[in-house]
C-alpha positions in Angstrom: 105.2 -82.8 -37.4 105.4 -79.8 -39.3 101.6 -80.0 -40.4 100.5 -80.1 -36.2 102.7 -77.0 -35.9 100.9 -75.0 -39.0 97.5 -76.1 -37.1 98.8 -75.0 -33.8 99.8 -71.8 -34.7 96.4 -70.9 -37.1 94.6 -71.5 -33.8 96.5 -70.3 -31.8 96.2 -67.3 -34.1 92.4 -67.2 -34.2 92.0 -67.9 -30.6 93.7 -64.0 -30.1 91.3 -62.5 -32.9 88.1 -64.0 -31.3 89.3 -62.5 -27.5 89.7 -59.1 -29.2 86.8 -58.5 -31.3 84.0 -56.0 -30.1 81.6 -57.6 -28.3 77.9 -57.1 -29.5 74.4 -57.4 -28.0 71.0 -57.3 -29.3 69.4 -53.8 -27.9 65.8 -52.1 -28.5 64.9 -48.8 -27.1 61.1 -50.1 -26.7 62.2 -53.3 -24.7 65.4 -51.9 -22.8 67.5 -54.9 -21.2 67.0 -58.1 -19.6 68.3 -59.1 -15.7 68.0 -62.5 -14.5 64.6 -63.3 -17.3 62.7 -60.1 -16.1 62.6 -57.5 -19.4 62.4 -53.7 -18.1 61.5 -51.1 -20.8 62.4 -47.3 -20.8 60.9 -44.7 -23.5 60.1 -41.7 -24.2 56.7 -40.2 -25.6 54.2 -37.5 -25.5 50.5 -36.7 -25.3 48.2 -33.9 -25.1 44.7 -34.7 -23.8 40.8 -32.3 -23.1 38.2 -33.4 -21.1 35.1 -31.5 -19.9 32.9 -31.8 -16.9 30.0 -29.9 -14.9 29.0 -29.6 -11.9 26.1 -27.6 -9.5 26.2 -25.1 -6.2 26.7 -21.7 -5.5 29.8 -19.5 -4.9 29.8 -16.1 -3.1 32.8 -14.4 -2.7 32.8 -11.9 0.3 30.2 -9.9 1.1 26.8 -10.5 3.4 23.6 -11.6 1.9 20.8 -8.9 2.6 17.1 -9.8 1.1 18.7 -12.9 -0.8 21.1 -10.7 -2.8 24.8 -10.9 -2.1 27.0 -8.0 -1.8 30.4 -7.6 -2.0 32.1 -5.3 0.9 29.2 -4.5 3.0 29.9 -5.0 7.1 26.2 -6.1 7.2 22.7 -5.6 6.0 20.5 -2.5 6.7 18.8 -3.4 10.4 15.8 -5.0 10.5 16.1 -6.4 13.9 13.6 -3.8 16.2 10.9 -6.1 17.4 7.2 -5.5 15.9 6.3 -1.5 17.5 2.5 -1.9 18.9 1.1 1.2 20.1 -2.5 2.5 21.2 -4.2 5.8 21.1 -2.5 8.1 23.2 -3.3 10.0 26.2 -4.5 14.0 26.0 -1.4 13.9 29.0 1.2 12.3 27.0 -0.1 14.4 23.5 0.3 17.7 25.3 3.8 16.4 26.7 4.7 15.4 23.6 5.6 11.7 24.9 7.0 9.4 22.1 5.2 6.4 21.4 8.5 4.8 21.3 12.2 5.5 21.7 15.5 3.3 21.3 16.6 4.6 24.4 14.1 2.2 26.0 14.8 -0.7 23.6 18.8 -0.7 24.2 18.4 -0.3 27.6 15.6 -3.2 28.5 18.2 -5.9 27.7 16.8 -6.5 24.5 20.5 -7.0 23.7 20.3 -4.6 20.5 23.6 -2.5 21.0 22.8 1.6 20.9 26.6 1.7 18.8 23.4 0.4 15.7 22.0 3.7 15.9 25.6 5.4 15.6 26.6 6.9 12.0 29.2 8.9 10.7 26.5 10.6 8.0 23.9 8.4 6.9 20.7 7.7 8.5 17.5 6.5 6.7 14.7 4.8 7.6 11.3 3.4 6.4 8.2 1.6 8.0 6.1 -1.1 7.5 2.3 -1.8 8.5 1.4 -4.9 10.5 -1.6 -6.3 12.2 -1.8 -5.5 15.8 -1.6 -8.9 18.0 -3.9 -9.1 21.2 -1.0 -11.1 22.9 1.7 -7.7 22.8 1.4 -4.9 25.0 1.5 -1.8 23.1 4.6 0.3 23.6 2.9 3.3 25.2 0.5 1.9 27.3 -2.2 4.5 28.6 -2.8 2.6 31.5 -0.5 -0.2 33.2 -1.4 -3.3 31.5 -3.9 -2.2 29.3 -4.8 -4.3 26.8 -5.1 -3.9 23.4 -8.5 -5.5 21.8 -9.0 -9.0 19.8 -11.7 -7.8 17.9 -10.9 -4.2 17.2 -8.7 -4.3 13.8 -9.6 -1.6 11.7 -6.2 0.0 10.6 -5.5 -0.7 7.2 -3.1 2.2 6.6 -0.9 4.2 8.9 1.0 7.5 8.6 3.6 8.3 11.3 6.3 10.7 12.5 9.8 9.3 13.7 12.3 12.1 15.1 16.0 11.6 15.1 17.7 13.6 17.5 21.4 13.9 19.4 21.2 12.3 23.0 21.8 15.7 24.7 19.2 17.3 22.2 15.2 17.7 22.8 14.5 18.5 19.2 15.6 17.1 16.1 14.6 16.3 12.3 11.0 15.0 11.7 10.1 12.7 8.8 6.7 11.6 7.8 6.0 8.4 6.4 2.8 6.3 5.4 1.8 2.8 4.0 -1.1 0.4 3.9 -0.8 -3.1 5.5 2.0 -5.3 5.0 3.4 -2.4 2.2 7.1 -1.1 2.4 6.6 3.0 2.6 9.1 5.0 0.9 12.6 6.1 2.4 13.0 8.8 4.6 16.5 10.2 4.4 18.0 12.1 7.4 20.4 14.0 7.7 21.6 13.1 11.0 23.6 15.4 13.3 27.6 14.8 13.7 28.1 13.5 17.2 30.4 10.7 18.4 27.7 9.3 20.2 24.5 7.0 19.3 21.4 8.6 18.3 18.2 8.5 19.5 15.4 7.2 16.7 12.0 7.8 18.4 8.0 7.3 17.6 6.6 11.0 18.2 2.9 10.7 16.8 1.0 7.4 14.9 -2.3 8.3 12.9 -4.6 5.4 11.0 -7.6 5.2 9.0 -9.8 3.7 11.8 -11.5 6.6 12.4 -12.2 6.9 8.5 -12.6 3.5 8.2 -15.1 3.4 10.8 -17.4 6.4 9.8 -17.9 5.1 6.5 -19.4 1.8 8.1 -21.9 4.4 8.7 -22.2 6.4 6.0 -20.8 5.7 3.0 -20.2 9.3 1.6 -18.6 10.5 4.9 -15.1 11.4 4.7 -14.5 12.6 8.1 -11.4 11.7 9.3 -10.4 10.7 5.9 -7.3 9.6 5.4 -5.7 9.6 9.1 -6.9 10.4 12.0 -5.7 10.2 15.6 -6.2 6.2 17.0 -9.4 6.2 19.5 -8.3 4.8 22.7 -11.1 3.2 24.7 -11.3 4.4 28.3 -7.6 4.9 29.0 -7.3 4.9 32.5 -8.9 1.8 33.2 -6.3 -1.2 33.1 -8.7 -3.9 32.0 -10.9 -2.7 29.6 -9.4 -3.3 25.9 -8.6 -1.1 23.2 -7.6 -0.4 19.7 -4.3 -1.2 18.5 -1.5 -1.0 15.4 1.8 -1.9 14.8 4.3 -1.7 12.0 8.2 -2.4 11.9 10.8 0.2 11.9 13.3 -0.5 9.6 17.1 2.2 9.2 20.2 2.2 7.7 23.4 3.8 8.6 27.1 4.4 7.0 28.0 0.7 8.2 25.1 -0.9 6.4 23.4 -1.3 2.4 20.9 1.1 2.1 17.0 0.5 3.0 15.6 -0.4 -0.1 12.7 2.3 -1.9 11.6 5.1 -3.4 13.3 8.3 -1.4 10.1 9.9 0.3 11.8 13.6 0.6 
């Protein structure tokens, strides 16, 4: 009896340790805990990592593209939007007026929708020209007759040299430049220096010589040199409105404070 006590009581005794020892459980940072036979891991780690690529296109940043070149800041590029100028020879009426070939007046006003505020500028004003070949198909600017034509066949021009006034609109004078090139040939810059006035100017054609008349005298003789380099353009009876006659035409190209400047060699 005594001995089933003593046993009692030791188990009883290690039955009390066992319920208050620490409990313990197998733990790994790499493979975290388990919930109901699904293992979820937390860690921690670092990395550092390069990598390199290219790639093509183009980027502009601001700016207007004017010739192919961008530029940073510009409102737009110098104007080159005045329609091909055609003109024939003038009339002895219209020379001793002193008629302009052309004028923007007439170009802003014929619904051409070119705005006259182009030909406003708070300082800066330059302009050069540029040689075409004359087209049958155009009526020439200053026509000596209504509907004259201007000939298919007659093409002589190879160079031109031409005076372009800027003036105010209230004025009947103003600054004169000069400026010449052959065919298809950028001539230098002619820099004005344009009156202050709040209003647009007036740009206008007052006198266009060629080389035909040189040209043409050398066909018969060679040594001749009449007329040599520019000469006024022969117009072929002008008041008839049928028969054709010569013709030349160039573009007028300017540049104000608002624009980039025209592009050359300064020709004053």
């Amino acid at each position: 009896m005594k001995n089933m006590y003593k046993i009692s009581m030791v188990m009883l005794v290690l039955s009390a340790l066992n319920a208050c020892a620490p409990k313990t459980t197998s733990s790994n940072s790499a493979l975290g805990s388990a919930t109901n036979g699904t293992t979820a891991s937390t860690g921690i780690g670092t990395g550092t990592g390069t990598g390199t690529g290219t790639g093509t296109g183009t980027t502009t940043t601001g700016g207007i593209a004017c010739d192919g070149v961008y530029h940073d800041g510009a409102t737009r590029c110098y104007y080159k939007n005045i329609p091909t100028i055609q003109v024939m020879g003038a009339t002895k009426a219209a020379t001793s007026a002193g008629t302009p070939y052309w004028s923007s007046s007439t170009l802003t006003a014929s619904g051409t929708g070119i705005s006259p505020n182009q030909f406003a500028t708070d300082g800066t004003f330059n302009v050069r020209i540029i040689p075409r070949k004359a087209s049958s198909t155009t009526a020439a600017a200053n026509q000596a007759a209504p509907g004259k034509p201007c000939s298919p066949f007659m093409n002589n021009s190879k160079k031109l040299y031409i005076k372009i006034r800027l003036r105010q609109q209230s004025a009947s004078t103003g600054e004169i430049a000069t400026l010449s090139s052959s065919l298809d040939t950028a001539s230098n810059v002619w820099h004005f220096s344009p009156p202050v006035t709040a209003q647009p100017l007036v740009l206008e054609v007052m006198s266009v010589d060629a080389d035909i008349r040189c040209n043409l005298g050398k066909l018969s003789n060679s040594s001749s040199t009449l007329y040599c380099d520019y000469a006024d353009i022969p117009l072929s009876n002008p008041t008839s409105s049928t028969i054709p006659t010569e013709c030349v035409a160039f573009d007028l190209q300017y540049s104000t404070d608002e624009t980039y400047d025209v592009p050359g060699t300064s020709a004053n």
